[in-house]
DRENDO-1510 file (C-alpha; in Angstrom, 1 decimal, always signed):
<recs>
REC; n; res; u; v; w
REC; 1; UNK; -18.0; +6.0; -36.8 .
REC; 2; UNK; -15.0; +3.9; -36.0 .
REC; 3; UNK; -15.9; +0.1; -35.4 .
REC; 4; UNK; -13.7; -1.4; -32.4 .
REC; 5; UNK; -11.6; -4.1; -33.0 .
REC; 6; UNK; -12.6; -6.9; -30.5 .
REC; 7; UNK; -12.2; -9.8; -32.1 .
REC; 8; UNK; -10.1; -10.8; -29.6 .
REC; 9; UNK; -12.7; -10.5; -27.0 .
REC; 10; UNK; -15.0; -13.3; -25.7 .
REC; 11; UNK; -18.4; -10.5; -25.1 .
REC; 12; UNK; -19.7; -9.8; -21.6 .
REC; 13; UNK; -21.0; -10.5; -20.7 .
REC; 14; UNK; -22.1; -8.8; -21.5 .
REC; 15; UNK; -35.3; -9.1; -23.9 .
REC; 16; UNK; -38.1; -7.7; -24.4 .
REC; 17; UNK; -41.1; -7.8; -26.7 .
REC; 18; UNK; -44.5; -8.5; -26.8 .
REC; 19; UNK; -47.4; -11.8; -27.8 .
REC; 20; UNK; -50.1; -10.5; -30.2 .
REC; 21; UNK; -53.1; -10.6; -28.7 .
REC; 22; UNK; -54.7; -10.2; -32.2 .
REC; 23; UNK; -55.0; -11.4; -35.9 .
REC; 24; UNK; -52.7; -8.4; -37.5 .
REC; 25; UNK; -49.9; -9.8; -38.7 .
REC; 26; UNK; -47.0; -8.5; -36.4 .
REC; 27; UNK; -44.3; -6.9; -39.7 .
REC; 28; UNK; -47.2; -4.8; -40.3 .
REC; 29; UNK; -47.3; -3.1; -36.9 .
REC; 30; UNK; -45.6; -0.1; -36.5 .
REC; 31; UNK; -42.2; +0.0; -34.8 .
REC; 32; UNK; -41.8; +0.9; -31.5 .
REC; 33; UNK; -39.7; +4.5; -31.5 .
REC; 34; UNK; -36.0; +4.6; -29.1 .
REC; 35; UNK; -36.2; +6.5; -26.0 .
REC; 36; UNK; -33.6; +8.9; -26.1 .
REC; 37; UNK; -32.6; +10.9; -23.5 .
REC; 38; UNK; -29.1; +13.3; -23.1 .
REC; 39; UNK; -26.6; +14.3; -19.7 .
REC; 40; UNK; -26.0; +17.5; -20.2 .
REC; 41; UNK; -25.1; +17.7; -24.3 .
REC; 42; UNK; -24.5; +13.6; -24.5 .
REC; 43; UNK; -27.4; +12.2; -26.3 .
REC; 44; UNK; -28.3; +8.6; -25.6 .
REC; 45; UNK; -31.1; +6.2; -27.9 .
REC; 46; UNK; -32.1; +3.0; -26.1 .
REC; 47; UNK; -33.3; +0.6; -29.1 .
REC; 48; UNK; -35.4; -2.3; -28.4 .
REC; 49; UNK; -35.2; -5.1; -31.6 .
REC; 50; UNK; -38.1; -6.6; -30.4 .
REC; 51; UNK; -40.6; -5.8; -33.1 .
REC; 52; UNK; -37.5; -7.0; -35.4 .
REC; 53; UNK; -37.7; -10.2; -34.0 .
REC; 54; UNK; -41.2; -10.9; -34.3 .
REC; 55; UNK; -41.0; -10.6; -37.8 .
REC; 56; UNK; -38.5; -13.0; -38.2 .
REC; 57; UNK; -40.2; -15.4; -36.0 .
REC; 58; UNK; -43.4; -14.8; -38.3 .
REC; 59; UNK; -41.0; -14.8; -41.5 .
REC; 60; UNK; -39.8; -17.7; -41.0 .
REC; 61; UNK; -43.4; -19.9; -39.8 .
REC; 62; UNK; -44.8; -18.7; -43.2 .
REC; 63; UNK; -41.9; -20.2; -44.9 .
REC; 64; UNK; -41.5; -17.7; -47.8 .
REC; 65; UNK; -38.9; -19.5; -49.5 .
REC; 66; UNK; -36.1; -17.7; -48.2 .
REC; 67; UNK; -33.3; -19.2; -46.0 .
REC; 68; UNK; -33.7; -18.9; -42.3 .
REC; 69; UNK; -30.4; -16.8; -42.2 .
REC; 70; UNK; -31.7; -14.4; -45.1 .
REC; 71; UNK; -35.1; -14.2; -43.6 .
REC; 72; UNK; -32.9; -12.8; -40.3 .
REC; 73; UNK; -30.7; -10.6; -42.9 .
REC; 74; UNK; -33.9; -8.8; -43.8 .
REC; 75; UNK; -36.0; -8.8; -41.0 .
REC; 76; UNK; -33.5; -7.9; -38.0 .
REC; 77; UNK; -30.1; -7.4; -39.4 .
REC; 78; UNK; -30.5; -4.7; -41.5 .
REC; 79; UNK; -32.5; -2.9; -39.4 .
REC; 80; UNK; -29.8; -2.7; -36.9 .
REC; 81; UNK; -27.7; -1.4; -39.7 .
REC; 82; UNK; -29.3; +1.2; -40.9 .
REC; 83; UNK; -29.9; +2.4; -37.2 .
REC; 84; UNK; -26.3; +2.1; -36.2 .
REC; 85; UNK; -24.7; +3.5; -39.1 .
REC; 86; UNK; -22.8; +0.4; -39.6 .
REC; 87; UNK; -23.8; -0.2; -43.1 .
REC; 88; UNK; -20.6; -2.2; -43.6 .
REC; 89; UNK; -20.8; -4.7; -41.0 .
REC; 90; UNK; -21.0; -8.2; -41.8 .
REC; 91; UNK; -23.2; -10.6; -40.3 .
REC; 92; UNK; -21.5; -11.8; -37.0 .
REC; 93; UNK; -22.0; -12.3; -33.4 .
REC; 94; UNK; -23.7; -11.0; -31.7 .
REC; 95; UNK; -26.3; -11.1; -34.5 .
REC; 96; UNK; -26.9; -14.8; -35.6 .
REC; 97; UNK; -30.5; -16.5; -36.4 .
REC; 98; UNK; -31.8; -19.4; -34.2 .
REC; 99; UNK; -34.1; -22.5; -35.5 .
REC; 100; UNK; -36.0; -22.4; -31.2 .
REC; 101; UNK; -38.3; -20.1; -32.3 .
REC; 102; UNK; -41.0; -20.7; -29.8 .
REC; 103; UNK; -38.1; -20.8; -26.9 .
REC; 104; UNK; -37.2; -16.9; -28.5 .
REC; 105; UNK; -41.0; -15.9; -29.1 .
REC; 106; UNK; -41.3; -16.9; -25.2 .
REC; 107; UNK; -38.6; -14.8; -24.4 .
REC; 108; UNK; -39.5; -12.0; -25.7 .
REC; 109; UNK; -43.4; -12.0; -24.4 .
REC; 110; UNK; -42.0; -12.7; -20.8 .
REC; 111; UNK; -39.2; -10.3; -20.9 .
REC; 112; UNK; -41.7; -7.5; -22.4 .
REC; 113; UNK; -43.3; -7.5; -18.9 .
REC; 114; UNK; -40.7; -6.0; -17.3 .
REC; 115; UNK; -39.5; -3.5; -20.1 .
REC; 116; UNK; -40.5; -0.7; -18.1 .
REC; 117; UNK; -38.2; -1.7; -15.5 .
REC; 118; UNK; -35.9; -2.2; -17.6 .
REC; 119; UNK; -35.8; +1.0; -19.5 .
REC; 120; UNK; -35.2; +2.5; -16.0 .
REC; 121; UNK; -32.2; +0.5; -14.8 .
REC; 122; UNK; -30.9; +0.9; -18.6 .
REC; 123; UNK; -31.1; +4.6; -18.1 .
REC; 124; UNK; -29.8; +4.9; -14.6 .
REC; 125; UNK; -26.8; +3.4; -15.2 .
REC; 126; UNK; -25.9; +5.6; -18.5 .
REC; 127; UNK; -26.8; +8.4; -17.0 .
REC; 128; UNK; -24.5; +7.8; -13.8 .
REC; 129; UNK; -21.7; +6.2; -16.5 .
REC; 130; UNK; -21.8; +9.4; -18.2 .
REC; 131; UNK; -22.0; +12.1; -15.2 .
REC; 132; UNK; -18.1; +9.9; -14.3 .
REC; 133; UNK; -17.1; +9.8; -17.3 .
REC; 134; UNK; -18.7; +12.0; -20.2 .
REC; 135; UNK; -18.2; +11.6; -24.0 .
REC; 136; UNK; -19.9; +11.2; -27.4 .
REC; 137; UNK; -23.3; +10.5; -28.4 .
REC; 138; UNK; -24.5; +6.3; -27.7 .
REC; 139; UNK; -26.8; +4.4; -29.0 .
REC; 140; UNK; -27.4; +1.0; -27.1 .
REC; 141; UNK; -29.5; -1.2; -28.8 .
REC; 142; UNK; -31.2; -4.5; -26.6 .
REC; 143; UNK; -32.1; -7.8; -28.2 .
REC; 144; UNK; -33.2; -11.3; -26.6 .
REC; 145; UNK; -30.1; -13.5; -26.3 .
REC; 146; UNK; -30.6; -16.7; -28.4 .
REC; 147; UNK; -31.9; -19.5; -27.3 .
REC; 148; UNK; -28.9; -21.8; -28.1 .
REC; 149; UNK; -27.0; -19.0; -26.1 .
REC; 150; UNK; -28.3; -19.2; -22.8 .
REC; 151; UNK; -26.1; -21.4; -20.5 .
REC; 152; UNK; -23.5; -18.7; -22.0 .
REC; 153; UNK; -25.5; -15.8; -21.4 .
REC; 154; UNK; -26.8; -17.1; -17.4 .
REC; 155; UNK; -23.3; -17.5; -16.2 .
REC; 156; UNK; -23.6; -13.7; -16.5 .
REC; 157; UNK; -26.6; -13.3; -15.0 .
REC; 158; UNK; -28.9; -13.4; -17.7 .
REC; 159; UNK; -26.8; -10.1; -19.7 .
REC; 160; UNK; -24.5; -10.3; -22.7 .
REC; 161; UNK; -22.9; -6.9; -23.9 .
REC; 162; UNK; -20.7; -6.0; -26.6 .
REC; 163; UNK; -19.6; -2.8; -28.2 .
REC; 164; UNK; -19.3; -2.8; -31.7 .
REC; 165; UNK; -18.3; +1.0; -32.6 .
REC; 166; UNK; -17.6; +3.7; -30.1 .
REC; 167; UNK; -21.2; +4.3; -30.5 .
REC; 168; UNK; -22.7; +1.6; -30.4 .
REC; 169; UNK; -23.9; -1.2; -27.4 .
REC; 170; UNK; -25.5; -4.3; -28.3 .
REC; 171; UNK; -26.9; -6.0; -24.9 .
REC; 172; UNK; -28.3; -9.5; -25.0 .
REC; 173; UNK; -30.6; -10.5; -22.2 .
REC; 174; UNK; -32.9; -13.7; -20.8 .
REC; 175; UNK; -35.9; -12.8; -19.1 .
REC; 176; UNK; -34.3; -14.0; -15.7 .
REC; 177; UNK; -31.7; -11.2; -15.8 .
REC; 178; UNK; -30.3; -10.4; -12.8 .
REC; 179; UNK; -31.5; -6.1; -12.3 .
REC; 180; UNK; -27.6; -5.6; -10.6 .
REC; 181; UNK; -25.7; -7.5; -13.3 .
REC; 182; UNK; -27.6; -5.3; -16.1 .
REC; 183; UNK; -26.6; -1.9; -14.5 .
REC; 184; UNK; -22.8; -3.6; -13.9 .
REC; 185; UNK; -22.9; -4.7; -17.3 .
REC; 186; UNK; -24.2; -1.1; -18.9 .
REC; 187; UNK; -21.0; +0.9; -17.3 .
REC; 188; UNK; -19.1; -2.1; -18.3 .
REC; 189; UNK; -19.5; -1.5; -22.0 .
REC; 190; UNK; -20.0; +2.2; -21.4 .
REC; 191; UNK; -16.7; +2.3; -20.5 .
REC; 192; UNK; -15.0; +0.3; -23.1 .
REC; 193; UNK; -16.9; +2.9; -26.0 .
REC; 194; UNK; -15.8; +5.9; -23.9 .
REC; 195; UNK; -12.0; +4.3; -24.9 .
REC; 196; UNK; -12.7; +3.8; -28.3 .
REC; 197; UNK; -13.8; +7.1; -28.6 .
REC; 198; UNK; -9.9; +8.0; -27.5 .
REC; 199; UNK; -7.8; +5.0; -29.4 .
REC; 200; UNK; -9.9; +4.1; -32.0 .
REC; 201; UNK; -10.6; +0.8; -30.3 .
REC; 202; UNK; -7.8; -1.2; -31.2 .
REC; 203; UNK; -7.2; -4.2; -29.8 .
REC; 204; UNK; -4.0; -6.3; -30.9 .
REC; 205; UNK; -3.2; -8.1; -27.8 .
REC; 206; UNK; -4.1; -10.4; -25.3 .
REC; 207; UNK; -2.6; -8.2; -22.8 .
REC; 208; UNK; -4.2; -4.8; -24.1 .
REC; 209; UNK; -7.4; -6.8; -24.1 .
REC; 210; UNK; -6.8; -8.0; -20.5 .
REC; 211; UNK; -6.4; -4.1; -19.5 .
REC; 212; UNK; -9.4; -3.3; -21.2 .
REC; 213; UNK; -11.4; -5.3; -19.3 .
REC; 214; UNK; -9.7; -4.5; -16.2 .
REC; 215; UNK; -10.4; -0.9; -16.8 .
REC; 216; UNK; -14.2; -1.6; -17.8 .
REC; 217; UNK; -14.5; -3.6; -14.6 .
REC; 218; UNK; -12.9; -0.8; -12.0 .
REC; 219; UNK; -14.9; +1.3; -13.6 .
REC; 220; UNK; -18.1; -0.4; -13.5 .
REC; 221; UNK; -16.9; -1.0; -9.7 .
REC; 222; UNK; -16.7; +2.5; -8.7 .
REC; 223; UNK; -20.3; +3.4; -9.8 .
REC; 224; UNK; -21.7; +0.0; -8.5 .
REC; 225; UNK; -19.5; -1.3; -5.5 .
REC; 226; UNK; -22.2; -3.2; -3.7 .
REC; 227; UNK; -22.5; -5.4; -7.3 .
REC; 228; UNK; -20.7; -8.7; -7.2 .
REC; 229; UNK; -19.7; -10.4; -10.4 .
REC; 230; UNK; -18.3; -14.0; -10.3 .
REC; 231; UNK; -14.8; -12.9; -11.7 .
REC; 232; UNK; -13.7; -10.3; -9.2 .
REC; 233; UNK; -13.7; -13.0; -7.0 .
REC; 234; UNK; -9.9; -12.3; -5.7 .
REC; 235; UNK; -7.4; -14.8; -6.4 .
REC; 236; UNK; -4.9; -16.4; -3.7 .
REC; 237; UNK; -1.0; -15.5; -4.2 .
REC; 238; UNK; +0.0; -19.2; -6.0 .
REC; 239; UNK; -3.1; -18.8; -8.5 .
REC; 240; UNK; -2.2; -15.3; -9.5 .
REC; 241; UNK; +1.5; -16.2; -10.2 .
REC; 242; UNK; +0.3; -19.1; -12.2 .
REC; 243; UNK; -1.9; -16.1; -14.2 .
REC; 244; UNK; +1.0; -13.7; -14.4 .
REC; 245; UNK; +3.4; -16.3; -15.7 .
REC; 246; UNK; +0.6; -16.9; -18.3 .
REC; 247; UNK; +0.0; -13.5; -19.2 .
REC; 248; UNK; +4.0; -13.0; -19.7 .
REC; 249; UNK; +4.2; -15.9; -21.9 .
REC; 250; UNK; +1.3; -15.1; -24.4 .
REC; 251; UNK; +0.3; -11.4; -23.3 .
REC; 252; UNK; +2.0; -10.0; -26.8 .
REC; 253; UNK; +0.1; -12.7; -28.9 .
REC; 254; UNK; -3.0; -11.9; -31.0 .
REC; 255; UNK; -4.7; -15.6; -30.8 .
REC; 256; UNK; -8.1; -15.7; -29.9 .
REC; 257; UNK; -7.6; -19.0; -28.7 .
REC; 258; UNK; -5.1; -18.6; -26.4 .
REC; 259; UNK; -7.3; -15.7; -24.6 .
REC; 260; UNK; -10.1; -18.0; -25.2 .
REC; 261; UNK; -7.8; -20.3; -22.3 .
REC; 262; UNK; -7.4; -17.7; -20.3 .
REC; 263; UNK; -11.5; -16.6; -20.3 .
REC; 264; UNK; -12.7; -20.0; -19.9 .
REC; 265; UNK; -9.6; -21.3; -17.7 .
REC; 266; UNK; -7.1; -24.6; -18.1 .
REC; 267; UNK; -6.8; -26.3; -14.9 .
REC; 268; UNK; -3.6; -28.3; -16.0 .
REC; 269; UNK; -1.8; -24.9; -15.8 .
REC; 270; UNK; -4.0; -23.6; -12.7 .
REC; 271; UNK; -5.8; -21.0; -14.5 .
REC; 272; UNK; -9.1; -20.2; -13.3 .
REC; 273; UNK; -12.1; -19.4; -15.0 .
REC; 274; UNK; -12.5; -15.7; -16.1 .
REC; 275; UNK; -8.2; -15.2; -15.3 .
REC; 276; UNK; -8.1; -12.3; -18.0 .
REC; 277; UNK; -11.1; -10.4; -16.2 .
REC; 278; UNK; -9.5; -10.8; -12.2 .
REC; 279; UNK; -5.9; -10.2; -13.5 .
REC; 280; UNK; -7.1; -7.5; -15.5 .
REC; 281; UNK; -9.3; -5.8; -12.2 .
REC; 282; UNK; -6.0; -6.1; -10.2 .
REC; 283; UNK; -3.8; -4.3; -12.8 .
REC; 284; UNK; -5.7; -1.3; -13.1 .
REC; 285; UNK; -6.6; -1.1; -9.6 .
REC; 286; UNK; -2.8; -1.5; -8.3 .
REC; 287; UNK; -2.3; +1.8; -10.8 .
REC; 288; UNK; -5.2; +3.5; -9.5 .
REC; 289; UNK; -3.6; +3.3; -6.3 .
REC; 290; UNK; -0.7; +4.1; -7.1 .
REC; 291; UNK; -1.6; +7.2; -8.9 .
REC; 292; UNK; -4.9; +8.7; -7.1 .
REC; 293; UNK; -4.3; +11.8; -8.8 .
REC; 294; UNK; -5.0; +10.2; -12.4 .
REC; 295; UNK; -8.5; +11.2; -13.7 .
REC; 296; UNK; -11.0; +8.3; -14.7 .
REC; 297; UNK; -10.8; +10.0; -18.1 .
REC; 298; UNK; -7.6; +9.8; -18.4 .
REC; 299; UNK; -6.1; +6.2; -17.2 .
REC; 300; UNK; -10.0; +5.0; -19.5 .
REC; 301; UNK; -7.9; +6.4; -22.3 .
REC; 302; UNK; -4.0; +5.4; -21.7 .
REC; 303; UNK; -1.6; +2.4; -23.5 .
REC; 304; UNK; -2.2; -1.0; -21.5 .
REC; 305; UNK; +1.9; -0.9; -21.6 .
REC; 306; UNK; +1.4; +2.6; -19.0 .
REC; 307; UNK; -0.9; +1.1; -17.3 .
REC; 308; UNK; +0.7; -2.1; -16.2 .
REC; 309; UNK; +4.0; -0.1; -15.7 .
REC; 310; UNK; +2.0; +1.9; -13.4 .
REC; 311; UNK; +1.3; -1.0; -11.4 .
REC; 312; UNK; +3.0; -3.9; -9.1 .
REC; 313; UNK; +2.9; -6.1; -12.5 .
REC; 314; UNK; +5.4; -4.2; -14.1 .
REC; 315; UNK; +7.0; -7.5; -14.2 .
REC; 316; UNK; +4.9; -8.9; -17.3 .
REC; 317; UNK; +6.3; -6.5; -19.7 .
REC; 318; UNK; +9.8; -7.4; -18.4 .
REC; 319; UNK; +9.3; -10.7; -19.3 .
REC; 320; UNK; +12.0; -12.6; -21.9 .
REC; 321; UNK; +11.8; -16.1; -22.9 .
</recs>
C-alpha cells in the first residue's frame, strides 16, 4: 500500500448510522460487515464507521477517564487502521474527534434512513468508474462529516472525499447530501486512486496538484455530464489570465498556503473561488482535445508537465520571472 501524498490538497470535496431503540449498550453490538462487490476481477468494500461512532459518542457520555481524543483513538481510529492497512498513519484529517456529540449522534440516525440508497448510488458510480477506467482492488470507507465541519462540507453538497492510499477513499457526508454530488464526488476520488496506483501519488506542486484535480474532474465529467459542480462554472477571458498569471508565478511551489489562495480565492488579485479546480478542468480538457486518440488510462496516469504541454497553457511552464 503506498499512501498518497496530498498534503497539498484542500479534500473534496469531497453518514449513516443508527438510534438504539433499546437498553444494550451500543460497543457491544456487533459490527455491521462491508458490502463488497467486484467489476470483473476489481474487488470493491464499502465500509460504513457508523457503529465506530456510536461508541465514541457512548465512550465519551460515560466519561471513562480517558481524553476525548484517546477515546476517538480507540473507538474509531483504529478501527479504520486496521481495516485499511494503514497501520502507520497518524491521527489527521479527515479523522478528528468533535465535543457536538448530540449534533453527530443526530447525523448519523437521520442519515441511516437513507443508507440503502446510499449503498446504491455508492456502488453505481464505482462500478461505472471502474468499467472507464479499471485498476486495483478499493476499499471506500464512509463516515458522518463533523459537526464543526459542515459549512465546509455543504458548499459541496453535503460530500467530503479524500484518498489517502491508492486504496483507500474516505468520504464524509451530512444527511442533506445532494444524491448527484455523491456519485460526482465517488469518480472524483476514484480517479485520483486509479493515478496513485501509476505514480505513487506524489504530489510536490501546486501545479501537479492543479492537474490532478483537473483530471479527477474531466473524469468525473465524462461519466456524469448532466452533474453540475459550483467550480466548473467557466471563467471569462480576464479572470482566467489573472489565474494563469497566478499559476506561473507559484505553480512550482510546495506551500499549502499559497494553493490554499488559490482553493478559497483572493479577490485583490481577481482569483475566484475554487481557481485550482476550473483552471485545472480547462487544462486537461484543452489536451483531451487536442489528443482524442489518448486513452483515459493513459493521460489519468501522465506528468502534469505533459499534460499542460499538451494543451493551449503551454505558456505556464514557459514562464520566467
Amino acid at each position: 500500500m503506498k499512501p498518497l501524498g496530498k498534503t497539498l490538497l484542500i479534500p473534496l470535496i469531497s453518514l449513516l448510522f443508527i438510534s438504539c431503540s433499546n437498553d444494550q449498550p451500543v460497543h457491544q453490538k456487533e459490527q455491521e460487515a462491508p458490502i463488497t462487490f467486484t467489476q470483473n476481477e476489481q474487488e470493491f468494500e464499502i465500509i460504513y464507521m457508523y457503529d465506530e461512532m456510536k461508541e465514541y459518542i457512548n465512550s465519551v457520555r460515560e466519561k471513562s477517564g480517558s481524553s476525548n481524543e484517546t477515546m476517538y483513538i480507540n473507538q474509531v481510529f483504529k478501527s479504520f487502521k486496521e481495516l485499511s492497512d494503514m497501520e502507520s498513519f497518524s491521527l489527521a484529517y479527515p479523522f478528528e474527534p468533535t465535543y457536538e456529540l448530540d449534533k453527530l449522534e443526530e447525523s448519523i440516525a437521520d442519515l441511516i434512513r437513507d443508507k440503502d440508497s446510499t449503498d446504491q448510488i455508492i456502488k453505481e458510480a464505482l462500478l461505472k468508474s471502474a468499467e472507464k477506467l479499471p485498476g486495483d482492488n478499493k476499499k471506500i470507507f464512509v463516515l458522518p462529516a463533523n459537526p464543526e465541519d459542515t459549512l465546509a462540507v455543504e458548499e459541496m453538497g453535503g460530500v467530503e472525499g479524500i484518498v489517502l492510499a491508492e486504496d483507500v477513499i474516505v468520504l464524509k457526508l451530512l444527511p442533506s447530501f445532494d444524491k448527484g454530488m455523491l456519485k460526482y464526488s465517488v469518480a472524483h476520488e476514484y480517479n485520483h486512486a486509479i493515478e496513485g496506483e501509476s505514480n505513487d501519488g506524489m504530489i510536490h506542486t501546486i501545479l501537479g496538484a492543479v492537474v490532478m484535480e483537473g483530471k479527477a474532474d474531466v473524469f468525473a465529467s465524462i461519466l456524469y455530464p448532466q452533474i453540475d459542480v459550483p467550480w466548473k462554472d467557466p471563467m471569462n477571458t480576464e479572470t482566467k489570465e489573472k489565474v494563469v498569471k497566478e499559476l506561473m508565478e507559484i505553480g512550482d511551489s510546495s506551500d499549502p498556503r499559497l494553493h490554499l489562495g488559490l482553493r478559497s480565492g483572493n479577490p485583490s488579485k481577481g482569483i475566484p473561488q475554487w481557481a485550482n479546480y476550473k483552471i485545472g478542468f480547462e487544462i486537461v480538457q484543452s489536451y483531451i482535445e487536442n489528443h482524442p486518440e489518448v486513452s483515459v488510462g493513459k493521460w489519468t496516469s501522465m506528468h502534469e508537465q505533459e499534460i499542460i504541454a499538451g494543451s493551449e497553457y503551454a505558456v505556464i511552464t514557459a514562464y520566467e520571472e
